[in-house]
C-alpha positions in Angstrom: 29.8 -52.7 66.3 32.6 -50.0 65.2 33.3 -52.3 62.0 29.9 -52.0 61.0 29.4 -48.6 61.9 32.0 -47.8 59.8 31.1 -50.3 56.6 27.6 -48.2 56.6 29.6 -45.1 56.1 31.8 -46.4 53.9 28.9 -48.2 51.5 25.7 -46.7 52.1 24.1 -45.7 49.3 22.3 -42.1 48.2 18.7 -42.6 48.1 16.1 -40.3 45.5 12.7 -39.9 46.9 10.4 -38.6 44.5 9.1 -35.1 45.3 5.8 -33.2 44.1 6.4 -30.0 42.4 3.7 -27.7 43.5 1.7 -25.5 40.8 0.1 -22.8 41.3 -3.8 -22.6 41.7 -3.2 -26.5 42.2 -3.2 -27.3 45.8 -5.3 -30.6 45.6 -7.2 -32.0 42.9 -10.4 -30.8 44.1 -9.5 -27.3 43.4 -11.4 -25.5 40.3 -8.8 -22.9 39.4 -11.5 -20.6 39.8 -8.8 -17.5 40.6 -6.5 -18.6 37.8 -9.9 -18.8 35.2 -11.0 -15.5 36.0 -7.7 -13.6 35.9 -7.0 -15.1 32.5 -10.5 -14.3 31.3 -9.6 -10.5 32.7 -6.4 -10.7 30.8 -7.7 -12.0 27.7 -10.6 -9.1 27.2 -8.2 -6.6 28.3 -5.9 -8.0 25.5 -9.1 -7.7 23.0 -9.9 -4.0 24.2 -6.2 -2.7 23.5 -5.7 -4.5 20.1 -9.3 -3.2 19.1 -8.5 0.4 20.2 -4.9 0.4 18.6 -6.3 -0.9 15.9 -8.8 2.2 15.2 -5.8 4.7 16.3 -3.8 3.3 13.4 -6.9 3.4 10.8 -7.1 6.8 12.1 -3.5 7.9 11.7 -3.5 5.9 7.9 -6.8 7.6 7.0 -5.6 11.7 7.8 -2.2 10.9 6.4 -4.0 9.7 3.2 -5.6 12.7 3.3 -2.6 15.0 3.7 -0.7 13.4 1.1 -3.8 13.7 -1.4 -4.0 17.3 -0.5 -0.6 18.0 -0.8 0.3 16.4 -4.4 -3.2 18.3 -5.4 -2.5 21.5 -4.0 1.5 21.2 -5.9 -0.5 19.8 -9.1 -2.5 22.6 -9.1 1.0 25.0 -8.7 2.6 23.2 -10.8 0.3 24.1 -14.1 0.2 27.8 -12.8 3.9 28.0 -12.7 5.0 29.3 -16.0 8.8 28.2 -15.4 8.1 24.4 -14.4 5.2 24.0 -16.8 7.5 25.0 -19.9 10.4 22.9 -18.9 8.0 19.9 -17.8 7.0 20.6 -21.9 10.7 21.1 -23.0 11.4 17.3 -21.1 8.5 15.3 -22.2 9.0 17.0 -25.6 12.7 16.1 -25.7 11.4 12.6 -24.6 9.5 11.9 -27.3 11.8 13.4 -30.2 14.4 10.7 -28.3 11.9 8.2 -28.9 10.8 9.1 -32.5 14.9 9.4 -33.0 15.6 5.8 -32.0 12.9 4.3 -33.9 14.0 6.2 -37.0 17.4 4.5 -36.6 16.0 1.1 -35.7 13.8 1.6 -39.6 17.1 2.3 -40.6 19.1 -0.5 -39.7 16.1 -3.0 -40.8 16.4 -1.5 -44.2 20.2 -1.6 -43.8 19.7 -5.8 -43.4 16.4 -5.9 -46.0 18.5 -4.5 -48.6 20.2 -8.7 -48.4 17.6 -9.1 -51.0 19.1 -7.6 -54.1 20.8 -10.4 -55.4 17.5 -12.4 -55.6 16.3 -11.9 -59.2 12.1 -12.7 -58.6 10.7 -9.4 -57.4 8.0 -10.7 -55.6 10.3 -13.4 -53.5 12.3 -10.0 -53.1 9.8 -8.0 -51.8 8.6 -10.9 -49.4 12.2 -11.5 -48.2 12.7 -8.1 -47.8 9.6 -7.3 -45.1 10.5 -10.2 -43.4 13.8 -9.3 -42.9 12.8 -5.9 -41.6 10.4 -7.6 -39.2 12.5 -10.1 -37.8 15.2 -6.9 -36.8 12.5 -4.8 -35.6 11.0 -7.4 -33.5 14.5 -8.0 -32.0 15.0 -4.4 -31.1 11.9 -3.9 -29.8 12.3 -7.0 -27.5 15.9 -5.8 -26.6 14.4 -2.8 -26.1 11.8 -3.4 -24.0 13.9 -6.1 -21.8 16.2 -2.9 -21.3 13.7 -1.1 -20.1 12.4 -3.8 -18.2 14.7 -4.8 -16.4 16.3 -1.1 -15.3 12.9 -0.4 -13.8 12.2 -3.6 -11.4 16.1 -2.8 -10.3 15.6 0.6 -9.5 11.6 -0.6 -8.4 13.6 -3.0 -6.2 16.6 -0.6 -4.7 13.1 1.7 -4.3 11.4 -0.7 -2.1 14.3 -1.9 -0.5 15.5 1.3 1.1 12.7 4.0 0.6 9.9 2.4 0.7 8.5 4.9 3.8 6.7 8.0 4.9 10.1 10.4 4.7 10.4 9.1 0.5 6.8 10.7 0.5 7.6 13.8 1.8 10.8 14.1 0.8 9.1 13.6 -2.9 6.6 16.6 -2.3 9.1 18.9 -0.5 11.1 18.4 -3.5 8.6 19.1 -5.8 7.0 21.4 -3.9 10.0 23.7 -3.8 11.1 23.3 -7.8 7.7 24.8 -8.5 7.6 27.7 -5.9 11.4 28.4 -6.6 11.9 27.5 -10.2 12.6 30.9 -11.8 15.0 31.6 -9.1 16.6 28.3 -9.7 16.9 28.7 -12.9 18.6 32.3 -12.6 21.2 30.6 -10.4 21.6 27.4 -12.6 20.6 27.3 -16.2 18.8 23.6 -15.8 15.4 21.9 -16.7 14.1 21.6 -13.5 12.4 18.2 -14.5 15.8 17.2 -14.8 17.3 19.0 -11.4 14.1 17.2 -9.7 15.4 13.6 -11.2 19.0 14.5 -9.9 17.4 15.9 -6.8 15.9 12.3 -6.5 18.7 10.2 -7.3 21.1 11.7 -5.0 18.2 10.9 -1.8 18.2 7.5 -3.1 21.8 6.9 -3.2 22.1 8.8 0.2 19.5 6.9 1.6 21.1 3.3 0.4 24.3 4.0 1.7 22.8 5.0 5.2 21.1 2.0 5.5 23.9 -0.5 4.4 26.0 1.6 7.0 23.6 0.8 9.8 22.6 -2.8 8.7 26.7 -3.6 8.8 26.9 -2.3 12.7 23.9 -4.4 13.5 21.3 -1.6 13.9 18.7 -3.8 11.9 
């Protein structure tokens, strides 16, 4: 008896009897899970009612800060063309602009007739002539397309670095403030510093941006986004 007492404890074996988890609102299989149905129903329309009513708060919010910033770039338009200062330098830079513009396509005429003049040493006049407008059109055509992929391509960067890092509520304002205070300020500014105040706006602008860019970076490298 003691040898066989102690070959069951020595061999005997561990034995896994299969247990039944028990789930809520399933006691037996009878029950209807009426509880469970009619919390999740009370869940569900509560859900509905707060998306619904967040939904119309943020139409709301969207809609009066539409109409403030409409207001507000209005009301500084308005300013703006009653401001003798800004409205004369916003001449002077759009003015300047366009002489730059006339400028370069004065010089881009005169290279073309700098690489039409190839045609001198064809004696027909008429195969000359020919040869020489197509020669000025194939050079304007390239700098216009150089051009224009110049201009291109600066804008969708700086569109991109734009969207990228100011594409929010305080570029908005920080745009109007800006504005706003060039225009009330200008011939103060302009007492002080002896600058187009189109231009000081740009600067203005480009200095947030880069600000803005390097804030962001900084926070994006110690994990805050």
């Amino acid at each position: 008896m003691e040898q066989e007492k102690l070959y069951a404890q020595t061999y005997q074996k561990t034995v896994e009897v299969a247990v039944e988890k028990k789930v809520p609102y399933e006691k037996c299989e009878k029950c209807d899970r009426t509880a469970y149905r009619k919390a999740k129903e009370k869940c569900d329309n509560r859900k509905i009612q707060l998306e619904k009513k967040y939904k119309n708060m943020t139409t709301g919010y969207e809609s009066i800060l539409f109409l403030l910033t409409w207001y507000s770039i209005a009301t500084t338009l308005f300013v703006a063309i009653l401001s003798p200062a800004f409205l004369n330098d916003c001449i002077t830079f759009f003015v300047t602009i366009g002489k730059g513009i006339v400028s370069l396509l004065q010089e881009f005429v005169t290279g073309a007739d700098s690489f039409g003049q190839l045609n001198n040493g064809i004696s027909n006049s008429i195969i000359s002539e020919i040869l020489y407008w197509l020669i000025i059109a194939i050079i304007m055509g390239i700098l216009f397309l150089i051009t224009g992929f110049l201009i291109i391509g600066i804008g969708y960067q700086v569109g991109k670095i734009y969207r990228k890092y100011c594409w929010d509520i305080i570029s908005i304002m920080m745009a109007i403030m800006s504005t706003a205070i060039v225009i009330y300020f200008g011939e103060w500014i302009k007492s002080v510093i002896p600058i187009n105040l189109i231009v000081l706006l740009l600067l203005v602008h480009v200095v947030y941006i880069g600000i803005r860019c390097y804030v962001k970076d900084w926070q994006e490298e110690r994990g805050y986004y």
